[in-house]
Every structure is written in structure tokens, then in C-alpha cells.
C-alpha positions in Angstrom: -12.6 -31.2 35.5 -14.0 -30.8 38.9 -17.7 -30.5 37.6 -16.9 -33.8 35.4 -16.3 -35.3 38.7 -19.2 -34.0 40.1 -21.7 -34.8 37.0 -20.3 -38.2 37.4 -21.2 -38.5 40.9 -24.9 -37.5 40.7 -25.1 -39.6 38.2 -24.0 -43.0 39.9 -25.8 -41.3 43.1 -28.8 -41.2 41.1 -28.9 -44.4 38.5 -32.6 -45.4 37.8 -34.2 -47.4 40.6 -31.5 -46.0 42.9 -32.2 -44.7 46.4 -31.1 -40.9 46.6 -30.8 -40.7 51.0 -33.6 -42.9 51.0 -36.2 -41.3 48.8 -37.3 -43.8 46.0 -36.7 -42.9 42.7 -37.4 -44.3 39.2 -35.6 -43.4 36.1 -33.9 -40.2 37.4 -30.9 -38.6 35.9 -28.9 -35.6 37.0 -26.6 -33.7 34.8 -24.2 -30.5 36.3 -24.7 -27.4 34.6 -22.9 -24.6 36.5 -22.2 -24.1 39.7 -21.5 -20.5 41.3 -19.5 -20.4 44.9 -18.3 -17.0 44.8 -21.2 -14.4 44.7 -19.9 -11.1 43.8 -21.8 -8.3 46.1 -22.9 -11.0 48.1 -19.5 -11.6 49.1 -21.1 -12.3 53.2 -23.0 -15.3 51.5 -19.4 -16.6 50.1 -17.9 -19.1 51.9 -21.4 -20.1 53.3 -23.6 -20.7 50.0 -23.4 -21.5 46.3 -25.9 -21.7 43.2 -25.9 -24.6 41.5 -28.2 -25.4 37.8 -28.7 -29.3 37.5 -30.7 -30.8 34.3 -32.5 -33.3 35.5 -34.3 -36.1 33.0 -37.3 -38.1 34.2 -38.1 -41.2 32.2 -41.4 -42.4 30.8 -42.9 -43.9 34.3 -39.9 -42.2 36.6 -41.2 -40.6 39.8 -39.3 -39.4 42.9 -41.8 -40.5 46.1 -42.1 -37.9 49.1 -38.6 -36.0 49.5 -37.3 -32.7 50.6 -34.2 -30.8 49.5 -31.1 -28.9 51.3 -32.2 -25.9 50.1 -34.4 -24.0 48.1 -34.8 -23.6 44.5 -36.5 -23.0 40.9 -37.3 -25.8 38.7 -38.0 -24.5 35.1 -39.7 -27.5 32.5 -38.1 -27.5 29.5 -40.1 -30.7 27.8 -42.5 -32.9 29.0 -45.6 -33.5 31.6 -44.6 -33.5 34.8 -47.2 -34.0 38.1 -46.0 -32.4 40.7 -47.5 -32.9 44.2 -47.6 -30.6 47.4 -49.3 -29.7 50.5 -51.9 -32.1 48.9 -52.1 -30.0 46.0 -51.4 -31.5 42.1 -50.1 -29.5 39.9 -49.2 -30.7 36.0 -46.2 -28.4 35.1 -45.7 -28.5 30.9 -43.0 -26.9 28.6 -42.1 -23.1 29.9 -43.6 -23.2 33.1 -41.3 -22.8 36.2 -42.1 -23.4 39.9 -40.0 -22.8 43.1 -39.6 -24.8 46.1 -38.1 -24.1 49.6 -36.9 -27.2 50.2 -38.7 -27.8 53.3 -41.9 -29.1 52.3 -42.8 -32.4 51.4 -43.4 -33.1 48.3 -43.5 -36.1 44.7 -43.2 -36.0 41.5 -43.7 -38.1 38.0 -43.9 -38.1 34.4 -47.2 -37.8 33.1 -47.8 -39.3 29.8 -45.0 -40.9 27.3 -42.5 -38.3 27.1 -39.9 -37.9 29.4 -39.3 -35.1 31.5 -36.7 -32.8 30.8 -36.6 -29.6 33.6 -33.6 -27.4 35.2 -33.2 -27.2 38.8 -31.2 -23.5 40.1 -30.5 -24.2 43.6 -29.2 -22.2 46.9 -26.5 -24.8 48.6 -24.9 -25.0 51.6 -21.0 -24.6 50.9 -20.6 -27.9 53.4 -22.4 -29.8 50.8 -19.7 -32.3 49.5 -19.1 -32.4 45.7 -21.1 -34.5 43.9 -24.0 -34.9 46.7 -27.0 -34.2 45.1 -29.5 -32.0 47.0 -32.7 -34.3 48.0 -33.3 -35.8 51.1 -35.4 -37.8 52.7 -39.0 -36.5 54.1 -39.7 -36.9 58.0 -40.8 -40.2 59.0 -44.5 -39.0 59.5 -44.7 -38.2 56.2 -42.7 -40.5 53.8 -45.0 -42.8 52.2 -44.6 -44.7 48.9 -47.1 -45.4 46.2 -47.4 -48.8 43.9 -46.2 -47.1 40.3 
């Protein structure tokens, strides 16, 4: 039940053309997979940390302008073109390929082409993230910008 209530809120949280902690976003949706708090033989990080594995779905047009999130993570494509820009750096990510971030950098992405984007995102949370809040953020001042899409 509690990841139902979580789903739930990433999904209101992130409706498209909703503001995610100020960072513009266009047909974005966010579904809870699993989340891990305790950590086995990691048991220092318990209490401090969890994993969490969001599918996220990027329409035809969506985007997500400049953002950063709480903490670092993979993002693996599982359908669909997705540009992906960086340190001034585009990248187009297609079906199988998986990135990582830190979560500290600046950085945008959007759906390239017709088909929507379909990728999973394993992240490294703080434990003093509430439930439901979804991990991006807004980028410093000096670099949010936003493009006409």
C-alpha cells in the first residue's frame, strides 16, 4: 500500500505541464517500481539512504528544462529517442543504452522523434526524503534557462 501512495504522489507531483520544484516539464510521468531502505551489508548506509527504481514515460514533445537531482543515479532506455544534454554535451540515448548521473550537474532532456520515451531511473536517496517526493530539483539560478519547445 505505501508504494501505491507513493506512485500516486509522483504522479500528481509530476502531471504533464506540471512544475516539479520549479524545473519545467512537459509530458512527464513517474511510476514507483521498488524501493530498497534496508541495505543488507551496508547496514551503516541504513537509516541514512535508500534505492529507489522509478519508470518514467516522456511523451512525444515532453522535455524536462535544466534540473538537478538529490542524488545520483542510472537511467537505462528501455524504448524510444531520448536527447540528453550535459556540460554542453548532446548525447541521443536509444533502446538498451544506460547512462549515469550524479545528480549535481546540470542537465535537459527530450524526446526525439515520435515515440515516447520509456527509461528506468535506479537512484541513491536520502532516507529524509519524504514519500512520494520525486527526486529533481531545481538547477542554480546561473544556470536555469528555458528553451521555446
Amino acid at each position: 500500500m505505501r508504494q501505491f501512495h507513493v506512485a500516486l504522489a509522483l504522479l500528481c507531483l509530476l502531471a504533464p505541464g506540471a512544475r516539479a520544484d520549479s524545473v519545467e516539464l512537459k509530458g512527464f510521468h513517474a511510476k514507483l517500481k521498488a524501493e530498497l531502505a534496508e541495505l543488507g551489508h551496508l547496514s551503516e548506509l541504513n537509516g541514512k539512504y535508500r534505492i529507489r527504481v522509478t519508470e518514467v514515460t516522456m511523451d512525444p514533445g515532453g522535455y524536462m528544462h535544466a534540473h538537478h537531482h538529490v542524488g545520483p543515479g542510472l537511467r537505462c532506455m528501455q524504448s524510444g529517442e531520448l536527447k540528453y544534454e550535459i556540460e554542453g554535451k548532446t548525447t541521443i540515448y536509444k533502446p538498451g543504452d544506460c547512462f549515469s548521473e550524479t545528480g549535481a550537474v546540470t542537465h535537459e532532456s527530450s524526446v526525439v522523434g515520435n515515440a515516447p520515451v520509456v527509461l528506468l531511473n535506479f537512484e541513491l536517496l536520502p532516507a529524509s526524503l519524504p514519500e512520494g517526493k520525486g527526486s529533481i530539483m531545481a538547477a542554480p539560478e546561473e544556470h536555469d534557462h528555458h528553451h521555446d519547445k
